[in-house]
C-alpha positions in Angstrom: 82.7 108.6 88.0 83.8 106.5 90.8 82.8 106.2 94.3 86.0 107.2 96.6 84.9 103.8 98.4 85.7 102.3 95.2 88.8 104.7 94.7 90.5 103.3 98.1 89.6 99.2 97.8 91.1 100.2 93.9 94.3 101.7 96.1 94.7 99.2 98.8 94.6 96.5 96.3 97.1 97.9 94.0 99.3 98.8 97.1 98.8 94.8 97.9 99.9 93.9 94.8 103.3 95.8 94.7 104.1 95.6 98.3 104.2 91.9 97.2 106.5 92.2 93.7 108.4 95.3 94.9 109.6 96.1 91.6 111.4 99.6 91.0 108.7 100.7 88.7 105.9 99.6 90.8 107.5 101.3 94.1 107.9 104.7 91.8 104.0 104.8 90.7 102.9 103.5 94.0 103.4 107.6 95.1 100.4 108.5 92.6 98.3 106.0 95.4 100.0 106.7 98.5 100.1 110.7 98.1 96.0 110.0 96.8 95.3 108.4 100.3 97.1 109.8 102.7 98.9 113.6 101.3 96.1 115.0 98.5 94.3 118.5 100.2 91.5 116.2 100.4 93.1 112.7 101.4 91.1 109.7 100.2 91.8 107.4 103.3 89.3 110.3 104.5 87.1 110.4 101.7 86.4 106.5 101.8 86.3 107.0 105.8 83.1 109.4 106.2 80.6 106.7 105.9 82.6 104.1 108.8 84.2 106.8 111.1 86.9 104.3 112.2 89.9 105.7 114.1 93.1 105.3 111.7 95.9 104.7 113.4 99.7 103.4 112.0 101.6 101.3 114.2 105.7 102.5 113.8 108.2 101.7 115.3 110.3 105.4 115.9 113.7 106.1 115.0 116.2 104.8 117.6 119.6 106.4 116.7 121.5 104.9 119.5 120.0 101.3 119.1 120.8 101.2 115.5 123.1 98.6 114.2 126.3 99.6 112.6 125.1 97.9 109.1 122.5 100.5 109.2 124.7 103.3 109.3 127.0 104.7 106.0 129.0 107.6 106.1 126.4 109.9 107.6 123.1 108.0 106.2 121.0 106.0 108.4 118.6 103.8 107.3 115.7 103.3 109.4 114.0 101.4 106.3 112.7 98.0 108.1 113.1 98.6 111.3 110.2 101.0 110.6 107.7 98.6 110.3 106.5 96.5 113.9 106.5 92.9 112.4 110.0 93.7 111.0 111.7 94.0 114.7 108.9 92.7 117.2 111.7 93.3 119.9 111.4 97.0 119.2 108.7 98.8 121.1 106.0 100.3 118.4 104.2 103.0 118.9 100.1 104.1 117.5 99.9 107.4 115.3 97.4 109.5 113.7 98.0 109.5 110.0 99.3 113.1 110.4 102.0 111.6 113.0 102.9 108.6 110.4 104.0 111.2 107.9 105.9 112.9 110.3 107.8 109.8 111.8 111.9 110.1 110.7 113.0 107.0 108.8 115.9 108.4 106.9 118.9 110.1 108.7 121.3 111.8 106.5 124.7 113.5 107.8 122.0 114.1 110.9 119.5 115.6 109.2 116.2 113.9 110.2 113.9 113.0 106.5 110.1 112.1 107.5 108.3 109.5 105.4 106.4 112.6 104.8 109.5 114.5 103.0 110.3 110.9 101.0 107.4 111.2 99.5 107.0 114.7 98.3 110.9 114.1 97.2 109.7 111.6 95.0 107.1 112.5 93.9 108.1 116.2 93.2 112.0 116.1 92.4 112.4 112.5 91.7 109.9 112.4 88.7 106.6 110.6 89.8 104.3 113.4 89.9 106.9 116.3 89.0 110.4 116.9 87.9 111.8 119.7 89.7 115.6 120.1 90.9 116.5 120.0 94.8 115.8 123.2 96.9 116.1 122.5 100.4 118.6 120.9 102.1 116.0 117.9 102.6 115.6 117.7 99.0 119.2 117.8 98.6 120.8 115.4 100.7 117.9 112.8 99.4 119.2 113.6 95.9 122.6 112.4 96.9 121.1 109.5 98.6 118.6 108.6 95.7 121.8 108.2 93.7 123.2 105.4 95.8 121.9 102.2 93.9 120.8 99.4 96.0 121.7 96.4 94.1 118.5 93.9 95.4 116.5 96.4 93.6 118.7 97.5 90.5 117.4 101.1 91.4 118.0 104.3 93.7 118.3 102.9 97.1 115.6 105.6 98.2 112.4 103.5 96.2 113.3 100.7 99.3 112.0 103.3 101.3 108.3 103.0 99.9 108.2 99.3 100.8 107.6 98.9 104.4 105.3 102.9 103.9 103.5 100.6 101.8 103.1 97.3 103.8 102.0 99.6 106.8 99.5 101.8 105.3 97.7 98.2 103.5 97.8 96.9 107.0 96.6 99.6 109.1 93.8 100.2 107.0 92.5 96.8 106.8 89.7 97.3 109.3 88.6 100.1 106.7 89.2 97.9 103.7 87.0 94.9 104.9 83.9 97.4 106.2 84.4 99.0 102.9 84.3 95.3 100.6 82.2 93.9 103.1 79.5 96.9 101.9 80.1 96.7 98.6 79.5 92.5 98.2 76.3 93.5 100.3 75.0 95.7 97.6 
């Protein structure tokens, strides 16, 4: 029915929109889009990709345990959250990763377990309720249970959805290059 060109601007734009109003709702279905582009067995950041070939890269700044403020640490949780994206801490060095890397980069420590952005999003998506509802199996799964209970009172909602916002702002920005060739062919047409 649609074009997977037409599938990704569709995504990006939606992405925009909520990395801009980060309501809870809006973070929870933004795992529908972000597992679509970047986790599916046939991601559409690909898809949309075959025609322009460019080289996706994420820029990230990587989990720095012992440069980590104190307010970022909680009895055995540490919160790599903002510091994940480059604009957030332009004093931290950033570093370029394949999309493969991006999902692998840490941005959650709890009681020194290591949680990938990669992990966030399969646990919520698959235990949480976006996609699925399944209880915890692993201890991954676990200790972000306990985590998603904390509430995070900016957001009136499990302090694990604040996790989604700078993922968000990163992949919309990183694609951009894509996203223009991609509109810019479409207004052509």
């Amino acid at each position: 029915m649609f074009e997977s060109t037409h599938l990704f601007v569709r995504a990006i734009d939606k992405l925009t929109a909520i990395a801009v109003q980060p309501t809870p709702d809006a973070l929870f279905d933004s795992l529908v889009l972000i597992r679509q582009l970047l986790m599916d067995q046939h991601p559409l950041i690909h898809q949309a990709n075959q025609k322009f070939r460019f080289k996706i890269r994420f820029n990230v700044v990587p989990m720095d345990i012992e440069g980590m403020p104190d307010f970022l640490r909680k009895e055995g949780i540490i919160l790599h959250i903002d510091a994940f994206a480059p604009w957030a801490v332009p004093h931290r060095k950033s570093i370029t990763v394949s999309i493969d890397g991006f999902l692998a980069q840490p941005i959650i420590m709890i009681d020194g377990q290591e949680i990938t952005v990669r992990e966030t999003i399969d646990y919520l998506g698959h235990y949480s309720g976006a996609i699925h509802k399944r209880n915890p199996d692993t201890a991954h799964t676990k200790a972000l249970e306990t985590f998603s209970t904390e509430f995070n009172p900016r957001l009136g909602s499990p302090f694990v959805l604040r996790v989604l916002r700078p993922i968000i702002q990163i992949v919309v920005s990183d694609t951009y290059p894509l996203y223009q060739a991609i509109t810019d062919t479409l207004a052509a047409i």
